[in-house]
N, C-alpha and C positions, 0 to 999 in steps of 0.2 A: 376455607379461606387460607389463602395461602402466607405463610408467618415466618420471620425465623428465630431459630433459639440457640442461646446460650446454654454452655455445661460450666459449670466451675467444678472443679475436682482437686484433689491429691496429687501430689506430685513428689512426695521427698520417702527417701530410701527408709528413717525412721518412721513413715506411716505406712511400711511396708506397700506403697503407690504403685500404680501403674500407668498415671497420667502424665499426658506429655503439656498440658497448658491447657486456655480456655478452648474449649470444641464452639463451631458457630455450624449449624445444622442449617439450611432451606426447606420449612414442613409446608408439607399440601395433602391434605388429609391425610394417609397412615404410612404417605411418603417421605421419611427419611434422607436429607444428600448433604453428604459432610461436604463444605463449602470451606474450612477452615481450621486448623490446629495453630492458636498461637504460641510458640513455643517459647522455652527461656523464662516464663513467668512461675513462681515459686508456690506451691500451694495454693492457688487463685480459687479459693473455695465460693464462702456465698459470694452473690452478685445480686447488682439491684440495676434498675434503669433508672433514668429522670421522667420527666413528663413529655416532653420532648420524643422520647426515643431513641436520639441521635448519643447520646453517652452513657456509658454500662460502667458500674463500679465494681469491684473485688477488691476483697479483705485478703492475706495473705496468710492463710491458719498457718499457729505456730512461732510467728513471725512479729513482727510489730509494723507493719506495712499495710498500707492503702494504696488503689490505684485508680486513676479514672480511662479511658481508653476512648476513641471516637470512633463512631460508628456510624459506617461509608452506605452511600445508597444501595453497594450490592448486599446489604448486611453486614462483610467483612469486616475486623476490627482492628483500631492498631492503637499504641500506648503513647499517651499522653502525660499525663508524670505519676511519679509513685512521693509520696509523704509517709512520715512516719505518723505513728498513731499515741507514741507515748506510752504503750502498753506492750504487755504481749500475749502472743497468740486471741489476733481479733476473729470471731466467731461471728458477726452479723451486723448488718449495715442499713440506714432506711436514710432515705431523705426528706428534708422536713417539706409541707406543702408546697413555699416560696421557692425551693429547690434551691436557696442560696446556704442550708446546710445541711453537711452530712453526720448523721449518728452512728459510733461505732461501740459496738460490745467488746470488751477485752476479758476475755475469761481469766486466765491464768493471775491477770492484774488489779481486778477488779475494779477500772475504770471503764466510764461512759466518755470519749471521745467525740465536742464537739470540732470540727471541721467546717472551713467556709470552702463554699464551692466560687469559682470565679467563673465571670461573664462566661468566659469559653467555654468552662463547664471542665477547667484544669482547678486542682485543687490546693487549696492555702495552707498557710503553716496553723496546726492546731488551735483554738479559738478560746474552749476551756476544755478540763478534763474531770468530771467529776466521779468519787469514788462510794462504793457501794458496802456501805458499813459492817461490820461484822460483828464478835462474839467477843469482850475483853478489851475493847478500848482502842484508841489510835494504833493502826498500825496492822488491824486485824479487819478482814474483810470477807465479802460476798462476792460470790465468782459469776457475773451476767452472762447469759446465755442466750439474749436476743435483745433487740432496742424496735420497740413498734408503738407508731402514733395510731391513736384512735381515729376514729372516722373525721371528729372535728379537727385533728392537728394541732388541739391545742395541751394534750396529756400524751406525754412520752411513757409506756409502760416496758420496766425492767425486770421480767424473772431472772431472777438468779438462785443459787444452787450453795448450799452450804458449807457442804464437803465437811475439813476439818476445823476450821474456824471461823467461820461462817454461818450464817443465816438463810436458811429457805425461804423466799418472798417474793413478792412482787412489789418494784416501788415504783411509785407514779410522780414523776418529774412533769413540771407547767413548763412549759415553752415558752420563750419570749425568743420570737421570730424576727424584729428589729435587732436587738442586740446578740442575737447566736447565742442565748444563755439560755441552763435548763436551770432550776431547783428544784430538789426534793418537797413533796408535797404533799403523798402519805403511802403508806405502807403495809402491806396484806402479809401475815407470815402466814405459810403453807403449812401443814402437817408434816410433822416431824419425820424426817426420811424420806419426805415426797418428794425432794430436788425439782424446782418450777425450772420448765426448759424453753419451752419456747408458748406462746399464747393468740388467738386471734378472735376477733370481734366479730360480733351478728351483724348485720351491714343495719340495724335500726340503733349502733351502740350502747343499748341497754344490756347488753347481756356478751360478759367476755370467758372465751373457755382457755384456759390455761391446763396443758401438756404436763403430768410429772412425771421424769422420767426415772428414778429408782424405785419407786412404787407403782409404776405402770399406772397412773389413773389421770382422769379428767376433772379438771375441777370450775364447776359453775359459778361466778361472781356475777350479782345484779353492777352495774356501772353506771353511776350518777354520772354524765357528762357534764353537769352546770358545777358540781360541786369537785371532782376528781376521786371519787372514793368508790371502795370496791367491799360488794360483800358475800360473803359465802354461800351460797344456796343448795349446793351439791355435791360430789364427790362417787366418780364411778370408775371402777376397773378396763383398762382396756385391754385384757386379755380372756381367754376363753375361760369358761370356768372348771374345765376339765383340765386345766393347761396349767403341772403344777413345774415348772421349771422358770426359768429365771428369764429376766425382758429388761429390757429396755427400750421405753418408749420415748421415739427421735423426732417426729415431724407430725403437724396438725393444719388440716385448713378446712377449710370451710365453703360448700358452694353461694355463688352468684346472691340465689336467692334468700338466701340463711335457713333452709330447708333441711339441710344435712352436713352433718358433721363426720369430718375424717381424720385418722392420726396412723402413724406407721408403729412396728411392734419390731426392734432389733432384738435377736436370738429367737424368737419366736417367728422372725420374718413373713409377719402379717398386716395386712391393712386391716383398720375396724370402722365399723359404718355406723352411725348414729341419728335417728330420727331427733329432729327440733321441735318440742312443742313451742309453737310462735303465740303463745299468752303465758306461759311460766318460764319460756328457756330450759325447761328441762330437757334431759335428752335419755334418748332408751335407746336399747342394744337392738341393731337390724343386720347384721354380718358380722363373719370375720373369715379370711378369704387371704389365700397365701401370695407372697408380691414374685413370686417363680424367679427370687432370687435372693441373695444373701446381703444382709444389714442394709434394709432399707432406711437410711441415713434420713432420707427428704421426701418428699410427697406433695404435689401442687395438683391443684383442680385446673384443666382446659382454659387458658383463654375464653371461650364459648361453652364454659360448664360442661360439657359432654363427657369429658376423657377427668380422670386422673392417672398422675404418671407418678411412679416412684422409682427412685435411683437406687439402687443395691450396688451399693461401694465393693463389696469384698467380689461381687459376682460381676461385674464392668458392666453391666444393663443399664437403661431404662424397661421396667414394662409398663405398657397402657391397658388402662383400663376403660372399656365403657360405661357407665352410667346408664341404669334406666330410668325408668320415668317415677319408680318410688325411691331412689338412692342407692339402689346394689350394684354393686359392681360385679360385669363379667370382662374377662381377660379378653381383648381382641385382639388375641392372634399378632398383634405387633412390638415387639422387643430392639429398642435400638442399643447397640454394641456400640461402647466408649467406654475409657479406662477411668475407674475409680472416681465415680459421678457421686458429686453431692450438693449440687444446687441446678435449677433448670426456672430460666427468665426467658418470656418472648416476647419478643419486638412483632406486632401485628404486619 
Protein backbone atom coordinates (compact mmCIF):
# COMPACT_ATOMS: atom_id res chain seq x y z
CA UNK A 1 0.00 0.00 0.00
CA UNK A 2 1.41 2.75 -1.00
CA UNK A 3 1.62 5.70 2.18
CA UNK A 4 3.69 8.59 3.10
CA UNK A 5 5.59 9.38 6.15
CA UNK A 6 6.60 11.96 8.33
CA UNK A 7 10.27 12.18 10.25
CA UNK A 8 10.34 14.63 13.09
CA UNK A 9 13.81 14.97 14.34
CA UNK A 10 16.67 17.28 15.98
CA UNK A 11 17.78 20.00 14.63
CA UNK A 12 19.87 22.38 17.13
CA UNK A 13 23.64 22.45 17.54
CA UNK A 14 23.00 21.81 21.60
CA UNK A 15 21.56 18.29 20.71
CA UNK A 16 24.51 17.74 18.85
CA UNK A 17 21.70 17.33 15.46
CA UNK A 18 22.06 16.62 12.20
CA UNK A 19 18.59 17.37 10.93
CA UNK A 20 17.51 19.83 8.60
CA UNK A 21 13.45 19.96 9.41
CA UNK A 22 10.54 17.54 9.09
CA UNK A 23 11.54 14.76 6.20
CA UNK A 24 8.10 13.79 4.10
CA UNK A 25 9.04 10.19 2.48
CA UNK A 26 6.54 8.41 -0.54
CA UNK A 27 6.54 4.61 0.89
CA UNK A 28 5.53 1.50 -1.31
CA UNK A 29 6.47 -1.41 0.18
CA UNK A 30 10.46 -1.29 1.14
CA UNK A 31 10.47 1.85 -1.31
CA UNK A 32 11.84 4.77 0.20
CA UNK A 33 11.57 8.49 -1.96
CA UNK A 34 12.42 11.56 -0.14
CA UNK A 35 9.63 13.77 -1.50
CA UNK A 36 10.38 16.65 1.00
CA UNK A 37 12.80 18.53 3.68
CA UNK A 38 11.10 21.24 5.32
CA UNK A 39 13.56 23.34 6.43
CA UNK A 40 13.82 26.45 9.06
CA UNK A 41 11.57 24.48 11.54
CA UNK A 42 13.51 24.16 15.09
CA UNK A 43 13.68 20.85 16.61
CA UNK A 44 10.24 19.45 15.11
CA UNK A 45 10.50 16.22 17.07
CA UNK A 46 7.20 14.27 17.92
CA UNK A 47 4.32 14.65 15.36
CA UNK A 48 0.84 13.40 15.41
CA UNK A 49 -1.85 13.72 12.53
CA UNK A 50 -5.78 14.43 12.84
CA UNK A 51 -8.38 12.12 11.69
CA UNK A 52 -8.55 13.64 8.73
CA UNK A 53 -5.08 13.31 7.50
CA UNK A 54 -4.87 16.47 5.91
CA UNK A 55 -2.94 18.21 9.04
CA UNK A 56 0.35 17.03 10.93
CA UNK A 57 1.29 18.67 14.30
CA UNK A 58 4.94 18.97 15.99
CA UNK A 59 6.12 20.03 19.18
CA UNK A 60 9.39 21.88 19.02
CA UNK A 61 11.72 19.80 21.80
CA UNK A 62 13.48 22.25 23.82
CA UNK A 63 11.55 24.90 22.96
CA UNK A 64 8.08 26.05 24.01
CA UNK A 65 6.41 25.91 20.50
CA UNK A 66 3.65 24.01 18.66
CA UNK A 67 3.04 23.85 15.13
CA UNK A 68 0.23 22.68 12.83
CA UNK A 69 1.30 22.41 8.98
CA UNK A 70 -1.25 21.41 6.10
CA UNK A 71 -0.85 18.57 4.31
CA UNK A 72 -1.23 18.83 0.30
CA UNK A 73 -2.60 16.05 -1.88
CA UNK A 74 1.02 15.12 -3.03
CA UNK A 75 1.85 14.50 0.62
CA UNK A 76 3.98 17.58 0.68
CA UNK A 77 3.74 20.00 3.69
CA UNK A 78 3.74 23.57 4.57
CA UNK A 79 3.34 25.74 7.89
CA UNK A 80 0.31 26.98 9.00
CA UNK A 81 0.96 28.69 12.45
CA UNK A 82 3.23 27.93 15.30
CA UNK A 83 1.70 28.91 19.25
CA UNK A 84 3.22 28.83 22.05
CA UNK A 85 2.76 26.04 24.49
CA UNK A 86 3.32 27.93 27.89
CA UNK A 87 6.01 25.51 28.91
CA UNK A 88 9.19 24.19 27.94
CA UNK A 89 10.81 21.81 26.01
CA UNK A 90 7.29 19.92 24.78
CA UNK A 91 8.04 16.20 24.48
CA UNK A 92 4.47 14.75 22.97
CA UNK A 93 1.37 15.65 21.59
CA UNK A 94 -2.10 13.55 21.02
CA UNK A 95 -5.32 15.06 19.85
CA UNK A 96 -8.40 14.65 21.59
CA UNK A 97 -11.25 12.23 19.66
CA UNK A 98 -13.42 15.54 18.62
CA UNK A 99 -9.96 16.74 17.15
CA UNK A 100 -11.05 20.27 18.40
CA UNK A 101 -8.13 19.72 21.01
CA UNK A 102 -4.63 19.28 21.20
CA UNK A 103 -2.60 17.77 24.43
CA UNK A 104 0.94 18.78 25.02
CA UNK A 105 3.60 17.31 27.48
CA UNK A 106 6.01 19.80 28.61
CA UNK A 107 8.81 18.14 30.33
CA UNK A 108 11.22 20.51 31.65
CA UNK A 109 7.85 22.53 32.86
CA UNK A 110 5.88 20.13 34.11
CA UNK A 111 2.80 21.29 32.35
CA UNK A 112 -0.09 19.47 30.34
CA UNK A 113 -0.86 22.01 27.55
CA UNK A 114 -4.46 22.19 26.68
CA UNK A 115 -4.86 23.78 22.93
CA UNK A 116 -7.97 24.46 20.73
CA UNK A 117 -7.56 23.36 17.44
CA UNK A 118 -9.54 25.68 14.86
CA UNK A 119 -11.96 24.67 11.95
CA UNK A 120 -9.02 24.86 9.53
CA UNK A 121 -7.19 22.71 11.67
CA UNK A 122 -4.74 26.33 12.55
CA UNK A 123 -4.20 26.33 16.22
CA UNK A 124 -5.63 28.64 19.24
CA UNK A 125 -4.15 30.59 21.99
CA UNK A 126 -3.62 27.95 24.84
CA UNK A 127 -7.02 26.89 26.57
CA UNK A 128 -5.78 25.60 30.05
CA UNK A 129 -2.45 24.38 31.23
CA UNK A 130 -2.40 22.01 33.94
CA UNK A 131 0.47 21.11 36.16
CA UNK A 132 1.83 17.84 37.34
CA UNK A 133 2.49 17.75 41.15
CA UNK A 134 5.51 16.98 42.64
CA UNK A 135 7.56 16.35 46.00
CA UNK A 136 7.36 19.45 48.85
CA UNK A 137 4.44 21.61 47.97
CA UNK A 138 3.51 24.47 45.42
CA UNK A 139 6.12 25.01 43.34
CA UNK A 140 7.61 21.65 43.04
CA UNK A 141 6.79 19.28 40.20
CA UNK A 142 6.60 16.18 37.95
CA UNK A 143 8.38 16.19 34.66
CA UNK A 144 5.61 14.45 31.83
CA UNK A 145 6.84 12.57 29.38
CA UNK A 146 3.96 11.74 27.00
CA UNK A 147 -0.09 12.80 26.99
CA UNK A 148 -2.11 9.51 25.66
CA UNK A 149 -6.01 8.98 25.53
CA UNK A 150 -7.27 5.53 26.20
CA UNK A 151 -9.22 3.74 23.64
CA UNK A 152 -12.55 5.61 24.98
CA UNK A 153 -11.11 9.28 24.96
CA UNK A 154 -12.42 9.88 27.74
CA UNK A 155 -9.01 9.24 30.28
CA UNK A 156 -6.05 11.31 29.30
CA UNK A 157 -2.96 9.23 30.94
CA UNK A 158 0.23 11.20 31.99
CA UNK A 159 3.56 9.32 32.82
CA UNK A 160 5.91 11.44 34.16
CA UNK A 161 9.30 11.11 35.65
CA UNK A 162 10.70 12.29 38.86
CA UNK A 163 13.96 13.29 38.48
CA UNK A 164 14.96 15.60 41.39
CA UNK A 165 11.80 16.86 42.72
CA UNK A 166 9.45 14.93 41.56
CA UNK A 167 7.31 12.03 41.55
CA UNK A 168 7.24 8.84 39.41
CA UNK A 169 3.60 8.27 38.17
CA UNK A 170 1.16 8.10 36.08
CA UNK A 171 -1.78 10.45 36.41
CA UNK A 172 -4.98 10.04 34.70
CA UNK A 173 -6.79 13.21 33.85
CA UNK A 174 -11.16 13.02 32.68
CA UNK A 175 -11.54 14.89 29.62
CA UNK A 176 -14.31 17.15 29.12
CA UNK A 177 -14.36 17.39 25.48
CA UNK A 178 -17.13 20.36 25.23
CA UNK A 179 -15.19 22.70 27.48
CA UNK A 180 -11.34 21.75 26.30
CA UNK A 181 -10.71 20.99 30.22
CA UNK A 182 -8.83 18.14 31.78
CA UNK A 183 -8.85 17.21 35.61
CA UNK A 184 -6.74 15.29 37.70
CA UNK A 185 -8.66 12.07 38.52
CA UNK A 186 -6.20 9.68 40.03
CA UNK A 187 -2.78 8.53 40.27
CA UNK A 188 -0.48 5.33 39.90
CA UNK A 189 3.19 6.09 41.63
CA UNK A 190 5.65 3.90 39.90
CA UNK A 191 8.51 2.20 41.75
CA UNK A 192 10.97 4.33 42.95
CA UNK A 193 13.65 4.98 40.21
CA UNK A 194 11.60 3.53 37.63
CA UNK A 195 10.94 7.08 35.79
CA UNK A 196 7.32 6.26 33.71
CA UNK A 197 8.09 7.49 30.03
CA UNK A 198 5.90 6.84 27.84
CA UNK A 199 2.79 3.99 27.93
CA UNK A 200 0.27 2.31 25.51
CA UNK A 201 -3.09 0.35 25.78
CA UNK A 202 -4.32 -3.36 24.68
CA UNK A 203 -6.83 -2.23 22.03
CA UNK A 204 -9.77 -4.25 24.54
CA UNK A 205 -8.50 -1.11 27.17
CA UNK A 206 -8.24 -3.37 29.98
CA UNK A 207 -4.82 -3.63 30.21
CA UNK A 208 -2.07 -0.59 29.90
CA UNK A 209 1.69 -1.27 29.66
CA UNK A 210 3.71 1.55 30.81
CA UNK A 211 7.69 2.07 29.48
CA UNK A 212 10.32 2.89 32.53
CA UNK A 213 12.93 4.24 31.42
CA UNK A 214 15.88 4.37 34.23
CA UNK A 215 15.02 1.01 35.30
CA UNK A 216 14.61 -0.38 32.04
CA UNK A 217 11.33 -2.34 32.83
CA UNK A 218 7.66 -2.68 31.70
CA UNK A 219 4.98 -2.20 33.96
CA UNK A 220 1.47 -4.16 33.66
CA UNK A 221 -1.73 -2.01 35.16
CA UNK A 222 -5.25 -3.70 34.84
CA UNK A 223 -7.39 -0.28 33.55
CA UNK A 224 -11.03 0.19 34.74
CA UNK A 225 -12.19 2.32 31.82
CA UNK A 226 -15.75 3.08 33.65
CA UNK A 227 -13.96 4.08 36.65
CA UNK A 228 -10.45 5.68 35.43
CA UNK A 229 -8.17 3.80 37.84
CA UNK A 230 -5.04 1.78 37.26
CA UNK A 231 -3.52 -1.08 39.05
CA UNK A 232 -0.49 -2.95 39.20
CA UNK A 233 -0.22 -6.40 38.14
CA UNK A 234 3.36 -6.78 36.80
CA UNK A 235 6.74 -5.50 36.52
CA UNK A 236 9.47 -7.02 33.94
CA UNK A 237 12.97 -6.03 32.67
CA UNK A 238 13.45 -5.05 29.20
CA UNK A 239 16.81 -5.97 28.90
CA UNK A 240 18.72 -9.09 28.35
CA UNK A 241 19.56 -10.79 31.44
CA UNK A 242 23.13 -11.23 30.61
CA UNK A 243 23.17 -7.53 29.87
CA UNK A 244 24.91 -5.99 32.87
CA UNK A 245 25.54 -2.30 31.57
CA UNK A 246 23.37 0.42 31.80
CA UNK A 247 19.91 1.28 29.26
CA UNK A 248 17.68 3.27 28.84
CA UNK A 249 14.43 2.45 27.72
CA UNK A 250 12.87 5.05 25.04
CA UNK A 251 9.76 3.89 22.96
CA UNK A 252 6.93 1.09 23.42
CA UNK A 253 4.07 0.08 21.21
CA UNK A 254 2.09 -2.51 20.64
CA UNK A 255 0.64 -4.49 17.64
CA UNK A 256 -2.87 -4.08 15.83
CA UNK A 257 -4.00 -7.08 17.50
CA UNK A 258 -2.78 -6.57 21.24
CA UNK A 259 -0.92 -9.90 20.57
CA UNK A 260 2.70 -8.40 21.19
CA UNK A 261 4.39 -6.18 22.69
CA UNK A 262 7.52 -3.92 21.82
CA UNK A 263 9.79 -1.33 23.43
CA UNK A 264 13.17 0.06 22.28
CA UNK A 265 16.65 -0.28 24.74
CA UNK A 266 19.00 3.08 24.39
CA UNK A 267 22.84 2.15 25.12
CA UNK A 268 22.00 -1.27 24.79
CA UNK A 269 20.35 -0.38 21.20
CA UNK A 270 17.97 -3.13 21.20
CA UNK A 271 14.22 -3.86 20.40
CA UNK A 272 12.54 -6.34 22.92
CA UNK A 273 9.53 -8.47 22.02
CA UNK A 274 6.86 -9.62 24.20
CA UNK A 275 4.19 -12.21 24.09
CA UNK A 276 0.53 -11.03 25.44
CA UNK A 277 -1.42 -13.35 27.31
CA UNK A 278 -5.08 -12.08 26.14
CA UNK A 279 -6.88 -13.47 29.76
CA UNK A 280 -4.13 -11.98 32.21
CA UNK A 281 -2.32 -9.16 30.24
CA UNK A 282 0.59 -10.75 31.20
CA UNK A 283 3.55 -10.59 29.09
CA UNK A 284 6.73 -12.92 28.69
CA UNK A 285 10.05 -12.50 27.08
CA UNK A 286 10.21 -13.74 23.13
CA UNK A 287 13.47 -11.57 21.73
CA UNK A 288 15.80 -9.15 21.92
CA UNK A 289 17.35 -8.26 18.69
CA UNK A 290 19.84 -5.27 17.84
CA UNK A 291 17.99 -2.06 16.10
CA UNK A 292 21.58 -2.03 13.68
CA UNK A 293 21.84 1.39 15.03
CA UNK A 294 22.46 3.75 17.63
CA UNK A 295 19.79 5.20 20.42
CA UNK A 296 16.77 3.94 19.14
CA UNK A 297 14.98 6.97 20.58
CA UNK A 298 11.28 5.65 18.99
CA UNK A 299 9.83 2.60 17.51
CA UNK A 300 6.17 2.34 15.86
CA UNK A 301 4.46 -0.83 14.46
CA UNK A 302 3.58 -0.76 10.43
CA UNK A 303 0.39 0.87 9.51
CA UNK A 304 -0.63 -2.89 8.40
CA UNK A 305 1.12 -4.52 11.51
CA UNK A 306 3.87 -6.11 9.37
CA UNK A 307 7.03 -3.94 9.88
CA UNK A 308 8.24 -2.28 12.99
CA UNK A 309 10.65 0.55 12.28
CA UNK A 310 12.86 2.20 14.80
CA UNK A 311 14.85 5.55 14.50
CA UNK A 312 18.33 5.55 15.82
CA UNK A 313 18.90 9.34 16.45
CA UNK A 314 22.85 9.17 16.95
CA UNK A 315 23.20 6.66 13.82
CA UNK A 316 20.56 9.02 11.06
CA UNK A 317 18.51 5.61 10.28
CA UNK A 318 15.40 4.19 10.21
CA UNK A 319 15.71 0.34 10.33
CA UNK A 320 12.75 -2.05 9.41
CA UNK A 321 11.80 -4.83 10.69
CA UNK A 322 9.59 -7.62 9.65
CA UNK A 323 7.29 -9.40 11.94
CA UNK A 324 6.41 -13.07 11.66
CA UNK A 325 3.52 -14.67 12.39
CA UNK A 326 4.54 -15.43 16.21
CA UNK A 327 5.92 -11.71 16.89
CA UNK A 328 9.84 -11.78 16.22
CA UNK A 329 11.37 -9.74 14.49
CA UNK A 330 13.71 -10.21 11.41
CA UNK A 331 15.68 -7.21 9.92
CA UNK A 332 14.66 -6.67 6.27
CA UNK A 333 17.37 -5.62 4.74
CA UNK A 334 15.87 -2.05 4.44
CA UNK A 335 17.47 0.91 6.32
CA UNK A 336 16.21 4.44 5.46
CA UNK A 337 19.01 7.34 5.94
CA UNK A 338 17.79 10.74 7.41
CA UNK A 339 19.35 12.97 9.98
CA UNK A 340 18.77 12.50 13.60
CA UNK A 341 15.04 10.68 13.50
CA UNK A 342 12.93 10.62 16.42
CA UNK A 343 9.27 10.35 15.48
CA UNK A 344 7.83 8.53 12.22
CA UNK A 345 3.72 9.14 11.42
CA UNK A 346 2.04 8.01 8.26
CA UNK A 347 -0.62 9.41 6.23
CA UNK A 348 -2.05 6.13 4.37
Amino acid sequence: MAMYAYIGCRTTKERNARGKGISVYAVDGDKWELLQILEGEVNPSYLCLNKDQDRLYAVHGDFSQVSAYEIHDDGKISLVNTVDTFGTNPVHLTLDPTGRWLFVANLQTGGVSVIPVNNDGSLGHIKELSFISGNGGPGYISHPHQVNLDPSGRWLLVPSQGRLQGIGKITVFEVDPDAGLIKEHFIAKARTGAEPRHCVFHPDNRYCYVLNEKDSTVTLYYFDKDRGTMEGKQIITTLPEDYTGDGWASAIDIDHEGRFLYVSNRKHDSLTVYAIDQGTGHISWLQNIGTKGVQPRFITVSPDGSQVLAANELSDTICIFNVDKDGHLVYSGVTVSTESPVCIVFKR
